[in-house]
C-alpha positions as CSV (number, residue, x, y, z in Angstrom):
1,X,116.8,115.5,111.0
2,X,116.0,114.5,107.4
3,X,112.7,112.9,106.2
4,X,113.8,111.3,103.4
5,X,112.9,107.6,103.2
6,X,115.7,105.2,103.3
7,X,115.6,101.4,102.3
8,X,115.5,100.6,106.1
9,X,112.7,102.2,106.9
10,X,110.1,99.4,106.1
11,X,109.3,101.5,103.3
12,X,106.8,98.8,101.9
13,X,104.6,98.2,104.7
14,X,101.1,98.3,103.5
15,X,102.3,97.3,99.6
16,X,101.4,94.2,97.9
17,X,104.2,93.3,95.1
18,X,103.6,91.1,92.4
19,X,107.1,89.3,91.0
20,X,107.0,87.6,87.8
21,X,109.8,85.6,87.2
22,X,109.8,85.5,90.6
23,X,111.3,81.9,91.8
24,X,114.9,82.3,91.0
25,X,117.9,84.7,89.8
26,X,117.0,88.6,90.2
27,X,113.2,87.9,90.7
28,X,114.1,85.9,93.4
29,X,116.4,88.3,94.9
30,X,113.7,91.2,94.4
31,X,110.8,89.3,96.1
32,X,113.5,89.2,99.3
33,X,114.8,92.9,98.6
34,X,110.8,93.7,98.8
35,X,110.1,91.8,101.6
36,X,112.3,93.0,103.7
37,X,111.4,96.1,102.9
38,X,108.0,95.1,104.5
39,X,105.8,94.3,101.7
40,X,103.3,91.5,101.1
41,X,105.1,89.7,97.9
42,X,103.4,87.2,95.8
43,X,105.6,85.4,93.9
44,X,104.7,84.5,90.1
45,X,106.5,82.2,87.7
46,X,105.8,79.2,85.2
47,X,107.3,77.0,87.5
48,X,104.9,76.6,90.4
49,X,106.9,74.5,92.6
50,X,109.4,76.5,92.7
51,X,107.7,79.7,93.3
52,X,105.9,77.7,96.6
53,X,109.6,76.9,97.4
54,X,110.9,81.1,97.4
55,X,107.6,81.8,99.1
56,X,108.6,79.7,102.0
57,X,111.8,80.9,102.1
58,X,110.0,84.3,102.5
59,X,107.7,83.0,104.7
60,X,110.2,81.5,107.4
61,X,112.3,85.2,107.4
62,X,109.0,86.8,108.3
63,X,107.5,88.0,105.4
64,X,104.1,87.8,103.9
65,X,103.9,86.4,100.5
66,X,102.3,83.9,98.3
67,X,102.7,81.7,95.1
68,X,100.7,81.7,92.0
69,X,101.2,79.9,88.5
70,X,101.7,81.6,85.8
71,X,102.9,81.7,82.2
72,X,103.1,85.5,80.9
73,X,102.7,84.3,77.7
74,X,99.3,83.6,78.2
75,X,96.6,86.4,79.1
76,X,94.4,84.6,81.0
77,X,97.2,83.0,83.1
78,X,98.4,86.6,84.1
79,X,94.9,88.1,84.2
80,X,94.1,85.0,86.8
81,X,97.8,85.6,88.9
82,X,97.1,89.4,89.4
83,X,93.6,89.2,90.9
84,X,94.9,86.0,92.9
85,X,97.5,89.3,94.1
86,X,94.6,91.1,94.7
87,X,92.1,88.5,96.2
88,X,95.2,87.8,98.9
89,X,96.6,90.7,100.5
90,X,93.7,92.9,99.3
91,X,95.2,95.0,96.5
92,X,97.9,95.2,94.0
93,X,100.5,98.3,94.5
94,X,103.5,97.2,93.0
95,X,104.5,94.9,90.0
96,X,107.6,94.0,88.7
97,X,107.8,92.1,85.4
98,X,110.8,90.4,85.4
99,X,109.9,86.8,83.5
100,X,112.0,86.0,80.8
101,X,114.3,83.8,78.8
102,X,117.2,84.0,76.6
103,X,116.6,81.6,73.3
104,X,119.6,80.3,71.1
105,X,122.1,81.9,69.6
106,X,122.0,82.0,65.4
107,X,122.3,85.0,63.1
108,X,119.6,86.7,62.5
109,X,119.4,85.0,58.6
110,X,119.0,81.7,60.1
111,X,117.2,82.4,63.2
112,X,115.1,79.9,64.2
113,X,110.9,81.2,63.4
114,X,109.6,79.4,66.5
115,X,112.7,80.6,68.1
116,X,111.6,83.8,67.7
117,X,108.0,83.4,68.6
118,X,109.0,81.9,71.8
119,X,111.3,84.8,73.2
120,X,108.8,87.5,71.7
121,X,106.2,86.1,73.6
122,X,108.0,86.1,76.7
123,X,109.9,88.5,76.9
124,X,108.2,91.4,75.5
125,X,104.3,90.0,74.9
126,X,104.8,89.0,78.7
127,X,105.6,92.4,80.0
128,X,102.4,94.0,77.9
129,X,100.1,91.4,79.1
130,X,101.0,91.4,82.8
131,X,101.2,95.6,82.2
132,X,97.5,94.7,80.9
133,X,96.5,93.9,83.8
134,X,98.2,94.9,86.8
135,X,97.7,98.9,85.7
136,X,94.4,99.0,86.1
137,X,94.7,97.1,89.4
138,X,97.6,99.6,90.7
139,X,95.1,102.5,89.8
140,X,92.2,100.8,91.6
141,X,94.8,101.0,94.6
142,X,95.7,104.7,94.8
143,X,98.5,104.1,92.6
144,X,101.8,102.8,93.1
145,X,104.9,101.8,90.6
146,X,105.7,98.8,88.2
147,X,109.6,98.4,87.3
148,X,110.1,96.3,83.4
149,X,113.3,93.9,83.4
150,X,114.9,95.3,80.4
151,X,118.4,94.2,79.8
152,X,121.6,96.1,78.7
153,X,120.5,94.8,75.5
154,X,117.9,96.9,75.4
155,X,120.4,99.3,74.2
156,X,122.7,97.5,72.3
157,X,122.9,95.2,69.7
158,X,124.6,91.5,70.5
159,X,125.4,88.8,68.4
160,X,123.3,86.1,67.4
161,X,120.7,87.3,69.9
162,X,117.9,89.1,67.8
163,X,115.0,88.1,69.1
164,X,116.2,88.5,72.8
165,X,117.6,92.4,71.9
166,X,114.5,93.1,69.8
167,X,112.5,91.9,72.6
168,X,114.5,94.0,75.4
169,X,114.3,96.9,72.9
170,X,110.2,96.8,72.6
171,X,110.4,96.8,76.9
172,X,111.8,100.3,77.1
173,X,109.4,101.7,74.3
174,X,106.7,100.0,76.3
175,X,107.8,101.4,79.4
176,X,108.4,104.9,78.5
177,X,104.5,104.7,76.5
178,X,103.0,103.2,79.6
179,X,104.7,105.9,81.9
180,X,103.4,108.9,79.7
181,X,100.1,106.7,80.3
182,X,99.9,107.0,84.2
183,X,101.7,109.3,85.2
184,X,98.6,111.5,85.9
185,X,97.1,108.4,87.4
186,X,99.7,107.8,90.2
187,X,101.2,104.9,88.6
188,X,104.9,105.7,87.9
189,X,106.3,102.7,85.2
190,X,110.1,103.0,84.8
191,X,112.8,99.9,83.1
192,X,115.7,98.3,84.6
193,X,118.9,97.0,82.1
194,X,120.6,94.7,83.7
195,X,124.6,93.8,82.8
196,X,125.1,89.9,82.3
197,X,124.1,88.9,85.9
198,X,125.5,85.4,87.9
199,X,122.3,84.0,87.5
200,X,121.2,80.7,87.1
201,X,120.4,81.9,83.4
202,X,124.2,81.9,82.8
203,X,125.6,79.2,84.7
204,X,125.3,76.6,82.0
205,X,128.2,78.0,79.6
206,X,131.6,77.0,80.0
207,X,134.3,78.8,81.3
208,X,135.8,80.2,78.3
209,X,132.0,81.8,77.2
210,X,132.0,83.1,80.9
211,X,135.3,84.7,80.8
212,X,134.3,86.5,77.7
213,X,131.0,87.8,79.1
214,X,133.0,89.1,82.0
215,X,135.4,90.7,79.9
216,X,132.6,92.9,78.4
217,X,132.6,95.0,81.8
218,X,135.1,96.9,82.9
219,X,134.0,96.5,86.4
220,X,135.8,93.2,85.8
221,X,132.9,90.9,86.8
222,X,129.5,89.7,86.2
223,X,126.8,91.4,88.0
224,X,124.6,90.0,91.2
225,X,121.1,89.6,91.1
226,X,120.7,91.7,94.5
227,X,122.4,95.0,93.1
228,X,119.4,94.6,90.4
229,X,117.4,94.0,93.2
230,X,118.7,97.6,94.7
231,X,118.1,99.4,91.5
232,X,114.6,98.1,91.2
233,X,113.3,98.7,94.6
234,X,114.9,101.7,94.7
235,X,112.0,102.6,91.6
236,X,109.2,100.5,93.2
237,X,110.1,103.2,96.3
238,X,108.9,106.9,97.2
239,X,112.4,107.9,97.0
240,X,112.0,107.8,93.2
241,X,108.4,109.6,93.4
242,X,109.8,111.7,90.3
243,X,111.2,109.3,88.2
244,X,108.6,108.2,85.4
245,X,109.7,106.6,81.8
246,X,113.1,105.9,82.7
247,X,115.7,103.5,81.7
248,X,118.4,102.7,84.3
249,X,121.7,100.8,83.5
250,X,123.1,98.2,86.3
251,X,125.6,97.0,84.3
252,X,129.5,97.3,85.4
253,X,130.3,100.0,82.9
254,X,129.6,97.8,79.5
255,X,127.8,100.2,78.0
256,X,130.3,103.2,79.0
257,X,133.2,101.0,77.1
């Protein structure tokens, strides 16, 4: 009979998981994907009412899990939520840095400076500060895995979205670096680009910008935040004990077209 872990085997029993982003859309859908996979989750985002909200969704299938504040684009705030992960379930073994925004859309000629600033410091800044901080607390641990929410984007290039695919960019450089890092530590740090995911994120353009974005994947469709989900714990998991510095496309074929 094989041996090989399988994603119903309770394979995070024992694990505490720290979400960022964690309230709604694929963070929300990766703090259940986690949970069910037995883990203590603590769920993190700038909205702190609506992380308390997931959590007791979480809490009434079962699971163990928390809410803390915080705003990834402020050190201290993300230096406070990971030892609140460690202070409540005792140490910090998995992380996924998923927190981010999109910004307008402009050329990059007349993109907005504060614009800029703002999804820089999100979306990239935020994954090096919350990297800051959890690594040393996965290594204190014994090790475990952290999983960065790239994008597709992270790949290509897309119109009128610079800061956002600069941003997505800098997440796989900082991803491969940090995996290079601590690997000999036990830590294994891998990215995720996700397609353009049905996510709250998306549901405020109209039909005709929808249909385009769905005509970018051949798969014919937009993506769901649980096959991310899949991907992700998939990494978080000892089933990908060999996989270190990776970037992993969920994305309906766009970037195959």
């Amino acid at each position: 009979m094989s041996t090989t872990p399988t994603p119903t085997d309770q394979e995070f029993v024992g694990r505490t998981a720290l979400v960022t982003g964690g309230a709604s859309g694929i963070g929300l859908a990766l703090a259940h994907r986690l949970a069910a996979g037995g883990a203590s989750v603590v769920v993190a985002d700038y909205d702190e009412a609506s992380a308390r909200k997931a959590v007791a969704e979480l809490q009434s299938a079962g699971a163990e899990a928390a809410a803390v504040a915080m705003d990834v684009t402020d050190p201290a705030s993300v230096e406070a939520g990971v030892q609140f992960a460690v202070d409540t379930f005792g140490a910090l073994h998995l992380a996924v840095n998923n927190a981010g925004i999109g910004g307008p859309s402009n050329p990059t000629g007349e993109y907005g400076i504060d614009d800029w600033n703002r999804v820089v410091a999100t979306n990239l800044s935020g994954v090096f500060y919350s990297m800051r901080y959890e690594l040393p607390a996965i290594v204190a641990a014994g090790g475990g895995a952290v999983v960065n929410m790239s994008s597709i984007l992270g790949t290509n290039g897309f119109a009128g979205s610079p800061a956002y695919v600069a941003a997505k960019h800098g997440v796989v450089g900082l991803t491969k670096t940090a995996a290079l890092e601590y690997a000999a530590r036990n830590v294994r740090v891998n990215a995720v680009g996700p397609g353009f995911i049905d996510t709250p994120l998306l549901r405020h353009t109209d039909s005709a910008a929808r249909d385009h974005l769905i005509s970018l994947h051949p798969a014919g469709r937009l993506g769901k935040a649980e096959e991310v989900a899949e991907l992700a714990a998939f990494l978080l998991s000892d089933r990908a004990s060999f996989i270190h510095g990776s970037y992993h496309l969920v994305d309906g074929g766009y970037s195959a077209s």
